[in-house]
C-alpha positions in Angstrom: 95.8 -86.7 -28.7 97.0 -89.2 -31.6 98.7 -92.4 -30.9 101.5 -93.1 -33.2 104.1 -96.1 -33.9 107.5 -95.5 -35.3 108.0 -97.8 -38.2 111.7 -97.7 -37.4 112.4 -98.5 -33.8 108.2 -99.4 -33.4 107.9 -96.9 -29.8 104.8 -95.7 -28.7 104.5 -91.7 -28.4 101.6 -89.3 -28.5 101.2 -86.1 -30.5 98.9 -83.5 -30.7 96.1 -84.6 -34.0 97.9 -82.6 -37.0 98.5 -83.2 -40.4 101.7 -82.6 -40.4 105.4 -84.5 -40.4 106.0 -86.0 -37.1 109.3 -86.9 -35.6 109.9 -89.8 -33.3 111.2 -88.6 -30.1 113.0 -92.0 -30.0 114.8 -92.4 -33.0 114.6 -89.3 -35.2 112.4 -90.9 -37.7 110.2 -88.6 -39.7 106.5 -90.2 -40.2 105.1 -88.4 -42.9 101.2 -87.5 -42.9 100.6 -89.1 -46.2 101.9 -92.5 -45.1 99.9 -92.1 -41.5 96.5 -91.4 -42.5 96.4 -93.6 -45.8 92.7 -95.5 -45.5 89.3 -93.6 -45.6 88.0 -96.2 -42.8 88.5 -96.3 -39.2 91.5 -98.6 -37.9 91.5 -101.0 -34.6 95.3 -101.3 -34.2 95.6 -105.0 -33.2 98.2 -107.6 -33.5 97.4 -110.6 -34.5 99.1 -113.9 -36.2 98.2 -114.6 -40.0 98.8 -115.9 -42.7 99.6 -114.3 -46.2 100.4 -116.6 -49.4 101.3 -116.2 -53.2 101.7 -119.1 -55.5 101.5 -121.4 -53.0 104.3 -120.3 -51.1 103.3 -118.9 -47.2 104.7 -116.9 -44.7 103.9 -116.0 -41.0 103.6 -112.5 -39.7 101.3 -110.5 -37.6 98.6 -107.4 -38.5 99.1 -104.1 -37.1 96.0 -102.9 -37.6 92.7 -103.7 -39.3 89.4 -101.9 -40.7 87.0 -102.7 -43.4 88.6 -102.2 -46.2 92.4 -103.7 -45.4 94.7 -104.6 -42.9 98.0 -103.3 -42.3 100.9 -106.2 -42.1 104.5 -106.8 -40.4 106.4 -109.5 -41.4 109.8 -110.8 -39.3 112.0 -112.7 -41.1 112.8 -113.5 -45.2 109.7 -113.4 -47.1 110.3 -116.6 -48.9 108.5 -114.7 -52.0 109.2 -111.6 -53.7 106.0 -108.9 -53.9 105.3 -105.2 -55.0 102.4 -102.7 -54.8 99.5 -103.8 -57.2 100.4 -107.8 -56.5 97.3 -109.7 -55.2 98.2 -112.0 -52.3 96.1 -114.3 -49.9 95.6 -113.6 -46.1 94.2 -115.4 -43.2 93.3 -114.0 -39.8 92.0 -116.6 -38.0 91.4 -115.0 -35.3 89.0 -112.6 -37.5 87.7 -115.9 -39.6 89.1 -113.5 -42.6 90.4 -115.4 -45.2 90.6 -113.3 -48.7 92.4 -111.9 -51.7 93.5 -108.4 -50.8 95.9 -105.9 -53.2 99.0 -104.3 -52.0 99.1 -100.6 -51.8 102.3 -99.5 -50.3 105.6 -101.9 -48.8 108.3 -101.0 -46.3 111.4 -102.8 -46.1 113.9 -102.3 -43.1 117.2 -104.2 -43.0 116.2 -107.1 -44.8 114.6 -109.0 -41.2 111.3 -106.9 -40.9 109.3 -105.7 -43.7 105.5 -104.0 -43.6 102.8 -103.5 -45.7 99.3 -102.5 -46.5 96.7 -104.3 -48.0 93.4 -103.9 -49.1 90.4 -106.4 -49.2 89.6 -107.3 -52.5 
């Protein structure tokens, strides 16, 4: 059994390990494999409050999960800077003692309050 958390409406549900499309039984939503399996390592899915800045401007959100090559990030709220994939930002995990550089790989913006991304440690 695989663990999976829609992006959209962020329930819990359980599927059979597939590498296929899956459908959130809550919402509809279709997770697509490509999107769901994206780094080589192993991930601890764990939230926890950091810190990402660029050009000295900071924002507050919280990881969704970690492994050794990145973090995966949500962010509540207006970004109060603008990013893209390939733009190198600064995050802290306190909680982790991680405080490094790390690239952006993919972005997901909902309705202008909640955005995600992925990162990876540079």
């Amino acid at each position: 059994m695989h663990t999976n958390v829609c992006p959209r409406c962020q329930n819990s549900f359980y599927t059979a390990l597939t590498r296929a499309d899956v459908n959130c039984p809550f919402c509809n939503f279709t997770i697509k494999f490509v999107e769901s399996d994206g780094r080589d390592m192993k991930r601890i899915v764990i939230e926890r409050d950091c810190e990402v800045t660029r050009s000295a401007l900071m924002t507050h959100c919280q990881t969704r999960d970690i492994s050794r090559g990145g973090v995966g990030i949500m962010v509540k709220g207006i970004i109060p800077f603008d990013f893209g994939t390939g733009d190198v930002l600064r995050i802290v995990v306190k909680d982790f003692e991680i405080d490094s550089d790390a690239e952006v790989m993919w972005i997901k913006k909902f309705n202008g309050f909640m955005s995600k991304a992925g990162l990876r440690f540079c």
